[in-house]
MARZA-620584 format. One line per field, with one value per residue (C-alpha): residue in three letters; z negated, y negated, x. Coordinates in pm, 1 decimal, padded with zeros to 6 digits, m for minus. Last residue first. Layout:
! MARZA-620584
aa	c(ALA; ...)
Z	c(Z; ...)
Y	c(Y; ...)
X	c(X; ...)
END
This chain:
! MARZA-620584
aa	c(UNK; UNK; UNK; UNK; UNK; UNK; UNK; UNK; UNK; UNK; UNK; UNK; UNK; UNK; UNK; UNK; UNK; UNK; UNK; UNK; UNK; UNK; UNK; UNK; UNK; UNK; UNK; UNK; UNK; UNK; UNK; UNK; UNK; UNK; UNK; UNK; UNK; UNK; UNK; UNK; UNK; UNK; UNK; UNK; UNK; UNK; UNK; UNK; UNK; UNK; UNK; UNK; UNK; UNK; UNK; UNK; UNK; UNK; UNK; UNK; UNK; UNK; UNK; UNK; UNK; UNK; UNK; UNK; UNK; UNK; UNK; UNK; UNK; UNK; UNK; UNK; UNK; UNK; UNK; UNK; UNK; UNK; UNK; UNK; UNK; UNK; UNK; UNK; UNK; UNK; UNK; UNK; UNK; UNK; UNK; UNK; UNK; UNK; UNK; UNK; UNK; UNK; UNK; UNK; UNK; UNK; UNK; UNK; UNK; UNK; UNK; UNK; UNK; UNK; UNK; UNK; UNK; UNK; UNK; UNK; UNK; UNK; UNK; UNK; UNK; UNK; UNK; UNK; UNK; UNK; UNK; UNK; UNK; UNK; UNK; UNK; UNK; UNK; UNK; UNK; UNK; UNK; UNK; UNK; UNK; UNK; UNK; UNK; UNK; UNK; UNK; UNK; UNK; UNK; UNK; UNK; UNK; UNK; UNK; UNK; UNK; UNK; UNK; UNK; UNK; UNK; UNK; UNK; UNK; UNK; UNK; UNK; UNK; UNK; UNK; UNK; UNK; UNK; UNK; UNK; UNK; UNK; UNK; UNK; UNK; UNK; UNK; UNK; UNK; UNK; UNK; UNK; UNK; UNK; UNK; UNK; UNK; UNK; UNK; UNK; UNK; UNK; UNK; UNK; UNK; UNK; UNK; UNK; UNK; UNK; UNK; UNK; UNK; UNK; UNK; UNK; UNK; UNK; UNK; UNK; UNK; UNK; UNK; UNK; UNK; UNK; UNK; UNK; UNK; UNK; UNK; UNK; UNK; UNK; UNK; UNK; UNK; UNK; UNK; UNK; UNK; UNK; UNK; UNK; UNK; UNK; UNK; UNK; UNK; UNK; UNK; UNK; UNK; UNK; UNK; UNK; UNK; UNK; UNK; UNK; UNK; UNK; UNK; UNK; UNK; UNK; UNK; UNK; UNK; UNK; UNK; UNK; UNK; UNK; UNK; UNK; UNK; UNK; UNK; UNK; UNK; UNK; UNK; UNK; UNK; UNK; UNK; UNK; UNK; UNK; UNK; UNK; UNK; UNK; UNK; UNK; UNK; UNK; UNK; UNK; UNK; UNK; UNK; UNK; UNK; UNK; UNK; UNK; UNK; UNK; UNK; UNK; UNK; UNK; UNK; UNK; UNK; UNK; UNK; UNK; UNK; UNK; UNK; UNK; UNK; UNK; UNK; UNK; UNK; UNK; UNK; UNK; UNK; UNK; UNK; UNK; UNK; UNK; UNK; UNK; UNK; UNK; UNK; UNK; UNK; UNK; UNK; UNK; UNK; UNK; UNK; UNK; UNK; UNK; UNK; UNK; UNK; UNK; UNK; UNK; UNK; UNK; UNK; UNK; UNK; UNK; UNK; UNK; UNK; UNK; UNK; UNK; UNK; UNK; UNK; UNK; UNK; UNK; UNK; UNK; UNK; UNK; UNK; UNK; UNK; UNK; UNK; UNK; UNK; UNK; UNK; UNK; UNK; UNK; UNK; UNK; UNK; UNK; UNK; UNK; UNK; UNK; UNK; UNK; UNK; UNK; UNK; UNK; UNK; UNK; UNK; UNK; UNK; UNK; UNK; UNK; UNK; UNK; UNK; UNK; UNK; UNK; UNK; UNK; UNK; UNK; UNK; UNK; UNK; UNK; UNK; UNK; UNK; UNK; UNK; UNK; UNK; UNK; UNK; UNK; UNK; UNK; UNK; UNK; UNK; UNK; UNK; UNK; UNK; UNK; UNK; UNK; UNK; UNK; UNK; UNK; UNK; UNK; UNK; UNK; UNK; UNK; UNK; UNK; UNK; UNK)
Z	c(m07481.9; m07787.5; m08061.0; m08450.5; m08716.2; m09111.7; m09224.3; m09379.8; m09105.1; m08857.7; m09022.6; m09099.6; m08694.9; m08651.9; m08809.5; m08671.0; m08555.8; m08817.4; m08774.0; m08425.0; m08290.9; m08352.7; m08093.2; m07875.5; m08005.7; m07707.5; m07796.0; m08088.2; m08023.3; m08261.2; m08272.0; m08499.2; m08855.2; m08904.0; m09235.6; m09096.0; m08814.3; m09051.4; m09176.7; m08754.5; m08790.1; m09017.5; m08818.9; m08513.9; m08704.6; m08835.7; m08511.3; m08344.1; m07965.1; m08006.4; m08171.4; m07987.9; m08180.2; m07974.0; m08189.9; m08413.1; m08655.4; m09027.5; m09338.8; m09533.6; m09794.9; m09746.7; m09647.7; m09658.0; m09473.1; m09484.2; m09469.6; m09220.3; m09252.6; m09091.1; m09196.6; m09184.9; m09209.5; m09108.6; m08755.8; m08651.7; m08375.8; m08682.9; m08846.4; m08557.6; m08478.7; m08862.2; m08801.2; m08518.1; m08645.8; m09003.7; m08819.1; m08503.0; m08391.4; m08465.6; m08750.0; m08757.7; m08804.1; m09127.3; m09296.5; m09354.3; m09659.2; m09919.2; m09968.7; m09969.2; m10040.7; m10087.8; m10135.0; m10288.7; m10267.6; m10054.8; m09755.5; m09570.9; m09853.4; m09820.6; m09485.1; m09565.4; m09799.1; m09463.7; m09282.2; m09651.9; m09658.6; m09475.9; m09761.4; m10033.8; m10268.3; m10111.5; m10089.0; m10469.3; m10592.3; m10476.5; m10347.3; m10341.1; m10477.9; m10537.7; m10384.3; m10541.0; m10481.4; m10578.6; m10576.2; m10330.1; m10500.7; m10511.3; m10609.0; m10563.4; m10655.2; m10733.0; m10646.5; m10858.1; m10614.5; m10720.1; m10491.5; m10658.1; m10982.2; m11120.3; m11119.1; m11120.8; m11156.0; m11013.0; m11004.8; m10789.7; m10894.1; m10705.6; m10917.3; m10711.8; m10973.3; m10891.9; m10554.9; m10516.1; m10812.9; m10585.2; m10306.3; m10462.0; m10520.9; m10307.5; m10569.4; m10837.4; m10605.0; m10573.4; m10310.1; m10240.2; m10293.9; m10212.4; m10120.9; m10289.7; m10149.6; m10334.5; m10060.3; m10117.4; m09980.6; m09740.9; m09893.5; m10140.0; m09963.5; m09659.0; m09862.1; m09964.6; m09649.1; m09531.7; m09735.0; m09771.7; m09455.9; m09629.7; m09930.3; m09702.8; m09867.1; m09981.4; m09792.7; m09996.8; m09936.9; m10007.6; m10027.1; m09840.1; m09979.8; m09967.8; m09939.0; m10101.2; m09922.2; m09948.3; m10320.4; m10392.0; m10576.7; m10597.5; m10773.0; m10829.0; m11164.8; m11231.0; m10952.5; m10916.3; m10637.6; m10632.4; m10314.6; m10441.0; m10146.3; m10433.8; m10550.4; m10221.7; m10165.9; m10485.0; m10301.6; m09952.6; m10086.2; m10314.9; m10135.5; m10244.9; m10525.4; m10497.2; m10458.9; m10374.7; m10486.3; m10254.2; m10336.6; m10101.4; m10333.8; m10127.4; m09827.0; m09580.4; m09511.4; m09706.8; m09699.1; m09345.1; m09520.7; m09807.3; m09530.1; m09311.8; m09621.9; m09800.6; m09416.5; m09400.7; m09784.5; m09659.9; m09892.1; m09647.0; m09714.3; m09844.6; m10098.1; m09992.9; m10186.5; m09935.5; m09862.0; m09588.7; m09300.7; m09105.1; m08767.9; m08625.3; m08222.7; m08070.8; m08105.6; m07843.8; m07989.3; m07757.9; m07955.2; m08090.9; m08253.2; m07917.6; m07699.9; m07879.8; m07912.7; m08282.3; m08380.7; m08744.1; m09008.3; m09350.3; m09255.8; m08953.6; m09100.1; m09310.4; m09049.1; m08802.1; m09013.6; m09035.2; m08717.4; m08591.1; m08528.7; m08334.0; m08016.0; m07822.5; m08093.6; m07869.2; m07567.5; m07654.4; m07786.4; m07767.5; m07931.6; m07816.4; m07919.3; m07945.9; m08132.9; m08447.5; m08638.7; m08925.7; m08741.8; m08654.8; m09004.8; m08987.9; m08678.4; m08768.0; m09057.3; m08870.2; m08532.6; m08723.9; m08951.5; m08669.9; m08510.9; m08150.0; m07942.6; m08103.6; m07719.2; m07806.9; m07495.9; m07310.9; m07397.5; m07732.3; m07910.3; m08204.9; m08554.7; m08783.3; m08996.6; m09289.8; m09256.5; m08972.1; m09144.9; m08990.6; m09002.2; m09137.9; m09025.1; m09123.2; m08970.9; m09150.5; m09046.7; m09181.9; m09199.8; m08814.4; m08719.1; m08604.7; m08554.8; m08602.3; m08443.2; m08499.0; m08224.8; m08156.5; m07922.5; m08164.8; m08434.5; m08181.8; m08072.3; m08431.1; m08531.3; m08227.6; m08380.2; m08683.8; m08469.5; m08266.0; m08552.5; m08666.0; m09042.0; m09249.3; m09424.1; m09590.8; m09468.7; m09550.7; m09553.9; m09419.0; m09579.4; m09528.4; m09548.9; m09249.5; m09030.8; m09411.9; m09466.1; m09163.7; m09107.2; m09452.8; m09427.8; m09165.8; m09312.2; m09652.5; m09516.0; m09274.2; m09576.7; m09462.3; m09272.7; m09515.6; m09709.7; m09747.8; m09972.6; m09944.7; m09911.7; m09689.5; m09656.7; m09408.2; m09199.7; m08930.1; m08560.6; m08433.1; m08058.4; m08063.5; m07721.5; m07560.7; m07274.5; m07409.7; m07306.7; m07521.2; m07355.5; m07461.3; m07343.6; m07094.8; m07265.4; m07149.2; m07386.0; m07463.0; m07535.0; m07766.7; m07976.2; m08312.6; m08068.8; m07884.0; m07788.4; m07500.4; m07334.2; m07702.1; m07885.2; m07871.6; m08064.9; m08369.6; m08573.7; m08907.2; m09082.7; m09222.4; m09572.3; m09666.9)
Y	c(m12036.6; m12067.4; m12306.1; m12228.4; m12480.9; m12429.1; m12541.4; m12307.4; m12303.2; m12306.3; m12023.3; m11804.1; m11878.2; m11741.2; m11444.3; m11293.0; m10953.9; m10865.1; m10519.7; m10423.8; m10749.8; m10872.4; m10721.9; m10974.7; m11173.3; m11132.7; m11447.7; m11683.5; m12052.2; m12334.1; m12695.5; m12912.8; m12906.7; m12566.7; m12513.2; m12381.8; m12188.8; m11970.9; m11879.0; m11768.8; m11621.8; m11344.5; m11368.8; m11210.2; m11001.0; m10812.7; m10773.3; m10653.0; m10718.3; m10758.1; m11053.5; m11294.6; m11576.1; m11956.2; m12199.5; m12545.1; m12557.7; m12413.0; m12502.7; m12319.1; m11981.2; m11738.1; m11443.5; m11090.3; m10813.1; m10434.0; m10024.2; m10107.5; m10461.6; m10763.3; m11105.3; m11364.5; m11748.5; m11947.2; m12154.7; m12090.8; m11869.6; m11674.7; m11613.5; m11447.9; m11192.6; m11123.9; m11050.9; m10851.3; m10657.5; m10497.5; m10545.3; m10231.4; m10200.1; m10100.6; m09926.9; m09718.8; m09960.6; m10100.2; m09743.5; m09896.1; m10089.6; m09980.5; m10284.4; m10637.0; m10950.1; m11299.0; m11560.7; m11940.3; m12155.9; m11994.8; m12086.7; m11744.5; m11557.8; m11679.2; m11596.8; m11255.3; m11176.3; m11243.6; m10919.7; m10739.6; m10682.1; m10375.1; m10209.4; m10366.6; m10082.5; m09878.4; m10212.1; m10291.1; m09924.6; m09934.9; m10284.0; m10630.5; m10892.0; m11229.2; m11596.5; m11885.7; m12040.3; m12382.2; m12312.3; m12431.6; m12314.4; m11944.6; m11833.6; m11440.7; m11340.5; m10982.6; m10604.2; m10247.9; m09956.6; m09680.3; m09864.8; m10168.3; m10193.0; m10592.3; m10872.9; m11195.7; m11385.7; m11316.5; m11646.7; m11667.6; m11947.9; m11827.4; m11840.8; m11550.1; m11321.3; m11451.5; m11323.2; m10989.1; m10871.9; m10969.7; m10820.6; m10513.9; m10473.8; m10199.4; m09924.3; m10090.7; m10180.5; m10486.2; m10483.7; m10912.0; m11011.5; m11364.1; m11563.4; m11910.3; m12185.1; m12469.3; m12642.0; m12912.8; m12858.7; m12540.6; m12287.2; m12122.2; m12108.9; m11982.5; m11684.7; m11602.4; m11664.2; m11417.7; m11154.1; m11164.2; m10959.4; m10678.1; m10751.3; m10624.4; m10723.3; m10469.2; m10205.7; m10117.9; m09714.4; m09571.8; m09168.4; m08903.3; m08552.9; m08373.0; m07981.0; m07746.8; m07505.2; m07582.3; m07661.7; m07989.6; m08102.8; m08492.4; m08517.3; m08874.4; m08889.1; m08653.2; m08588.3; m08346.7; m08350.7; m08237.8; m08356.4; m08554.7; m08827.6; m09103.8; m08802.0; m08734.5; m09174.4; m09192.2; m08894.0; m09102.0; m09423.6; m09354.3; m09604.4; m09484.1; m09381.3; m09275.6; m08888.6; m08818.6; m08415.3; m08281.4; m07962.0; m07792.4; m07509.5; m07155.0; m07130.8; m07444.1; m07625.4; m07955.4; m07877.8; m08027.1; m08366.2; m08351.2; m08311.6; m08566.7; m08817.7; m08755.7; m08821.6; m09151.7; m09248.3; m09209.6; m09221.8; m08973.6; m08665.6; m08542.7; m08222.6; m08010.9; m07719.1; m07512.1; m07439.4; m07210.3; m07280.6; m07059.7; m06965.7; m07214.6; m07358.5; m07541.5; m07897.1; m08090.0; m08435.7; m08725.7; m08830.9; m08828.1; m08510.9; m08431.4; m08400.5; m08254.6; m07890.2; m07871.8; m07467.9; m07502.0; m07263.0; m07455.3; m07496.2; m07674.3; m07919.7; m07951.4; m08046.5; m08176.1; m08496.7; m08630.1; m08494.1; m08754.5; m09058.3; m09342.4; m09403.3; m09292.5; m09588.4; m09880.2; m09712.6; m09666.9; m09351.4; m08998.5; m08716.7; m08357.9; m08127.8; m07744.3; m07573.5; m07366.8; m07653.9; m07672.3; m07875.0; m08142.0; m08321.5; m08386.3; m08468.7; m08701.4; m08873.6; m08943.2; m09062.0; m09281.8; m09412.4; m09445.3; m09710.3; m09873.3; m09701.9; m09369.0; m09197.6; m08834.5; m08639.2; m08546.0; m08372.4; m08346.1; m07992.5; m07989.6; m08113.3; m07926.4; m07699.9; m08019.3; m08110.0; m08310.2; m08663.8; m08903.1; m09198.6; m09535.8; m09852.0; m10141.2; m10492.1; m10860.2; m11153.8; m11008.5; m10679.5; m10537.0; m10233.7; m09999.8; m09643.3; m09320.9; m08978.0; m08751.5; m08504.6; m08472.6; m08762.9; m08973.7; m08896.6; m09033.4; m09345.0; m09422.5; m09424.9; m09618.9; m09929.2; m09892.5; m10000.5; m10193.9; m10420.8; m10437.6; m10369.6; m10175.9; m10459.6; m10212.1; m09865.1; m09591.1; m09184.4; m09019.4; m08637.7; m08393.7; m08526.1; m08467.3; m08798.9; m08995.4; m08860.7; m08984.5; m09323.1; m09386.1; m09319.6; m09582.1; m09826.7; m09763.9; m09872.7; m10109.4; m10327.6; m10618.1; m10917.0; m11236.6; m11363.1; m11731.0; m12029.2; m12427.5; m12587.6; m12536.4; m12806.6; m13091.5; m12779.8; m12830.6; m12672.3; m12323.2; m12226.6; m11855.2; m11684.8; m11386.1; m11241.9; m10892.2; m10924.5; m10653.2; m10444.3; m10301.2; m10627.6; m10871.1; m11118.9; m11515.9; m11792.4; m12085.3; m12403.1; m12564.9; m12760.5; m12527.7; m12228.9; m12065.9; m11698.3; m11531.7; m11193.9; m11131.6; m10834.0; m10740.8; m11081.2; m11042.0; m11351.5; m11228.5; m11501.9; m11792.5; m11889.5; m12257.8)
X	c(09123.0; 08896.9; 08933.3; 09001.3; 08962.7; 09034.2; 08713.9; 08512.4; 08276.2; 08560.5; 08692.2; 08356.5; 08275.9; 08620.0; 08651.8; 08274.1; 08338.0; 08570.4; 08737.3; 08732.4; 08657.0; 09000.8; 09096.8; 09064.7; 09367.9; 09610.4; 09771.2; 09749.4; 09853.4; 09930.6; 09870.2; 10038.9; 10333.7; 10131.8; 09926.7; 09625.3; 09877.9; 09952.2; 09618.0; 09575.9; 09903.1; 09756.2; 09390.4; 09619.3; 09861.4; 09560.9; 09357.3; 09679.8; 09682.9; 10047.2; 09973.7; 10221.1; 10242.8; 10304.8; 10442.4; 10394.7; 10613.9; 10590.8; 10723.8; 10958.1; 10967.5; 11256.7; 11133.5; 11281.7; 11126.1; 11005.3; 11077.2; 11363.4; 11412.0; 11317.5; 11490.3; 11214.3; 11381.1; 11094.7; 11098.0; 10726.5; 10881.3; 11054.3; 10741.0; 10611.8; 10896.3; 10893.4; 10542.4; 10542.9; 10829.9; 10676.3; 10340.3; 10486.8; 10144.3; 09813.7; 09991.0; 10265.1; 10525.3; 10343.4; 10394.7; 10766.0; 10634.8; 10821.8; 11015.9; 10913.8; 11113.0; 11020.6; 11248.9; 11181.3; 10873.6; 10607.2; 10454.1; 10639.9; 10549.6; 10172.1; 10200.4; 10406.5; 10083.5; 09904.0; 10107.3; 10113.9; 09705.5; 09632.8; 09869.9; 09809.8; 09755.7; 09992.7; 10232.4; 10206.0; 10221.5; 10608.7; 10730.3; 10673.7; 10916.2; 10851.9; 10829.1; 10664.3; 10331.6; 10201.6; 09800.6; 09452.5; 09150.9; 09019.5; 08682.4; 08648.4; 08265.4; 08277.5; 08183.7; 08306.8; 08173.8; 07951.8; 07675.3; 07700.0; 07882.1; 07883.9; 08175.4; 07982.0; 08316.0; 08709.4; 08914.2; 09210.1; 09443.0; 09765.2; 10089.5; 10335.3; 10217.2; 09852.8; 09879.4; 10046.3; 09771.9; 09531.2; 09650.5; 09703.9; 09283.5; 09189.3; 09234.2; 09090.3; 08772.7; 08692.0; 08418.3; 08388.4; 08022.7; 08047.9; 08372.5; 08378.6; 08647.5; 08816.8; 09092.8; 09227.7; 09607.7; 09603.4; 09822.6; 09570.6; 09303.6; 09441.4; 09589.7; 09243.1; 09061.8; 09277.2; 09269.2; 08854.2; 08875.2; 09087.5; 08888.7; 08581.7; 08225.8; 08028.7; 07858.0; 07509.4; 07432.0; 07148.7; 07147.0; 07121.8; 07219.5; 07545.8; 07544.5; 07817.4; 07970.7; 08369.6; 08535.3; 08654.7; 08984.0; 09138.5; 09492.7; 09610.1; 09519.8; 09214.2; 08925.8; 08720.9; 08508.6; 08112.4; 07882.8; 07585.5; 07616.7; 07731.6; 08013.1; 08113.0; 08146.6; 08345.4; 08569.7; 08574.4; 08654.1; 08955.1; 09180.4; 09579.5; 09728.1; 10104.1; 10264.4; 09879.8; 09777.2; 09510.2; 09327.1; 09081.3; 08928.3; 08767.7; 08694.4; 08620.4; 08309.2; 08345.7; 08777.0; 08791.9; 08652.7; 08924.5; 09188.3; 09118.8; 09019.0; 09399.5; 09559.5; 09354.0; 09414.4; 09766.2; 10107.0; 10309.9; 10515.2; 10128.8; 10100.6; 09849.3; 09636.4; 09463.7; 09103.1; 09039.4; 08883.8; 08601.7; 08449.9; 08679.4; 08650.8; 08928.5; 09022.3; 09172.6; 09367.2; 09445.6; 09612.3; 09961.7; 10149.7; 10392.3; 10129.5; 09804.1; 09648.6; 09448.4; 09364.0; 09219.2; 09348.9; 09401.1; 09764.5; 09729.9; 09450.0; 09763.9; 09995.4; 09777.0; 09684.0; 10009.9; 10124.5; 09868.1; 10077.8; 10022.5; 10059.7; 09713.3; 09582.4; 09756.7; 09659.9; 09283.1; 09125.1; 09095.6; 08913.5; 08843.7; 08597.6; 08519.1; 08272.4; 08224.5; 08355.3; 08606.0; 08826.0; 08538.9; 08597.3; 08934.2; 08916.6; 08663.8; 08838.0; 09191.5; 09003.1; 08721.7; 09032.4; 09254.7; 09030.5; 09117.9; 08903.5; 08718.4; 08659.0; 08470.6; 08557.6; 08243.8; 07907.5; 07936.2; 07951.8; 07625.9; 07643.7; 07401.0; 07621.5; 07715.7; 07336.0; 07198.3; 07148.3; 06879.5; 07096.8; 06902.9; 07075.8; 06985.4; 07079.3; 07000.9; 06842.7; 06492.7; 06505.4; 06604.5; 06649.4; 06949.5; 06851.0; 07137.9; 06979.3; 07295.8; 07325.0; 07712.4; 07723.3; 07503.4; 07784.8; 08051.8; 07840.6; 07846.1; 08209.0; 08261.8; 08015.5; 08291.9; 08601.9; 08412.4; 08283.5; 07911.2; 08010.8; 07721.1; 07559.9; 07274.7; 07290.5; 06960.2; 07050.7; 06792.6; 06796.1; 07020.4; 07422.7; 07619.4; 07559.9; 07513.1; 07923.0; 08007.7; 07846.6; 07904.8; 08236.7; 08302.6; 08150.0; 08351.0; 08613.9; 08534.3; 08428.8; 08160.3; 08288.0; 08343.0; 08087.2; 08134.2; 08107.3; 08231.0; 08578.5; 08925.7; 09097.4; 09272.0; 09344.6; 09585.0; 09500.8; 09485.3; 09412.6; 09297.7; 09373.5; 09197.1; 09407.2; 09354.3; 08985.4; 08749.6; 08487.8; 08164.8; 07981.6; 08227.8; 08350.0; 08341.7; 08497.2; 08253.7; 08396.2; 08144.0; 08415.7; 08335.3; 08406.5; 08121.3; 08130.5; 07992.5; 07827.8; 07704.0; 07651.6; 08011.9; 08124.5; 07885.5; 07797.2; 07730.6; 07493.2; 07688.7; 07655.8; 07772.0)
END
């Protein structure tokens, strides 16, 4: 079975497989939204999940700067990514969404890397720190000023990270004690500066290599860990030269990129679930199409088959400068394991459903490292210990992670914390629940995969509306 993207923001109401319909108003997302889980008796059939927000994003940015039309194929509809967009149209960028078929594409006429102009009003990014980490970034080398913003939940994370070194190169960035909003003045010129992160950040690594497109000089950026290489494969595929070797990535400022077609694969971030509920729902044999495996995106997998999950990778082929496959995974005994180091920053969006699979698991699980998870959309290191605890597993949190000792799992109402990960994490969860479950505050889910639960029902795990 191959569903079409359903898109939540497009539509004034979604249906759930028992044709309740759930009112939303377009542009804006209900906190109140619940999803109302019931027992899987399998998971079976084929899917491709939402496409990467990843490498969305940066092809919104990098085609807005490139000259030339740059042509998307299964860009991601989510908020997160659709805000992207209605920045670069603030600043000039003409960005048209047609129709081929059943399918979107969106061709951005590209302005050049001098050709964005000062937006109106305050650039709003919502709920996505990549759009706000990679923009700034790229607007503090501009000869006009900006500010960005976004939601509550994103107005508390952290943007030292990013100041810092943006800092250092010579841009002028005014914020309230390092958290957005951000005001940005104007900059005749940056210069390029060689940085060397306190944080493991493919976000804080993109910032800077972004600035460093119209800076002086060499912008060199040497990673204490590897992280998503995204935005230097995507320099390359936009003709823009980087250096890369190891974990150090080097560009010089001045060159032009030049449009290009871009293919958006299949998130493994959105795969992640489907995965994990694969393997710890009895009978289950599910196919997910056209999966972006890239080497540095692929921790989860790793994760997985050294606790004993049957994940099968086939059709694997280069699309777009990025390694793609077929992921067949069929239902698999688990064990607990330890997960730290180069397994959580290459996992890193994917350790709250890892701790499902933990949490389903035979024996202990323990994960270090991982103390980048309170900084995300919300504090996932304690919303997810909080969570397995309601379904009455033993989840000790810890400072940088958890310890889990595998069980089975009660019915329970999760409190997401209006996290789109910790929502679909407990929605796997509640697949293999003793009864009913409930989700709250899931609405954000949007952001990142518009359609999660007509791919769920459809594969057959079973997720109502309230």
């Amino acid at each position: 079975m191959r569903a079409r993207p359903g898109h939540w923001l497009r539509r004034k109401e979604v249906q759930a497989n028992n044709g309740q319909r759930a009112q939303i108003r377009l542009g804006h997302l209900v906190s109140s939204l619940i999803f109302h889980t019931h027992p899987s008796k399998g998971l079976q059939g084929q899917l491709r999940v939402a496409s990467d927000k990843s490498i969305s994003h940066r092809s919104v940015i990098l085609g807005s700067i490139a000259n030339g039309k740059t042509r998307i194929e299964n860009l991601l509809e989510g908020e997160d990514v659709l805000a992207s967009i209605r920045a670069f149209r603030a600043m000039g960028v003409d960005i048209v969404r047609s129709m081929e078929g059943h399918d979107p594409i969106y061709t951005i006429d590209g302005v050049g890397l001098d050709g964005l102009r000062a937006p109106d009003q305050d650039l709003d990014l919502g709920n996505s720190g990549t759009a706000f980490r990679l923009i700034a970034g790229l607007l503090s080398s501009q000869q006009f000023a900006s500010t960005l913003t976004g939601d509550a939940s994103l107005s508390k994370r952290p943007m030292s990270r990013i100041i810092e070194p943006l800092t250092q190169m010579g841009a002028v960035i005014h914020s309230a004690g390092g958290k957005p909003p951000l005001s940005i003045e104007p900059c005749e010129r940056l210069s390029g500066i060689e940085f060397h992160p306190p944080v493991v950040s493919a976000q804080v690594k993109s910032s800077v290599l972004l600035a460093g497109l119209r800076a002086s000089g060499e912008t060199r950026f040497i990673e204490t860990a590897p992280t998503r290489d995204h935005t230097e494969t995507m320099l390359a595929g936009f003709g823009y030269p980087v250096m890369v070797s190891g974990t150090e990535i080097c560009l010089e400022g001045g060159h032009a990129l030049t449009a290009t077609h871009v293919q958006v694969p299949a998130d493994i971030s959105s795969a992640a679930f489907f995965m994990v509920a694969a393997l710890i729902v009895p009978d289950s044999r599910l196919r997910l199409n056209d999966v972006g495996i890239n080497p540095r995106r692929t921790g989860i997998l790793t994760i997985l088959r050294r606790m004993g999950a049957d994940i099968k990778i086939e059709n694997a082929r280069m699309q777009g400068g990025e390694e793609v496959a077929d992921l067949v995974i069929s239902s698999s005994e688990l064990a607990g394991c330890e997960i730290s180091g180069d397994d959580v920053a290459l996992a890193i969006d994917e350790i709250p459903v890892i701790c499902i699979a933990a949490a389903a698991a035979k024996g202990e699980t323990t994960i270090h490292g991982a103390e980048e998870l309170r900084v995300k959309e919300s504090d996932r290191i304690k919303a997810v210990a909080e969570g397995l605890q309601r379904l009455g597993i033993e989840a000790e949190e810890r400072m940088d992670g958890m310890r889990i000792q595998g069980g089975k799992f009660r019915p329970a109402e999760i409190d997401s914390h209006e996290d789109h990960r910790i929502a679909m994490a407990f929605s796997v969860a509640g697949a293999v629940a003793e009864g009913d479950a409930r989700i709250m505050k899931c609405s954000n889910v949007a952001t990142s995969f518009p359609n999660f639960i007509e791919l769920a029902n459809q594969a057959g795990m079973g997720i109502t509306l309230e």
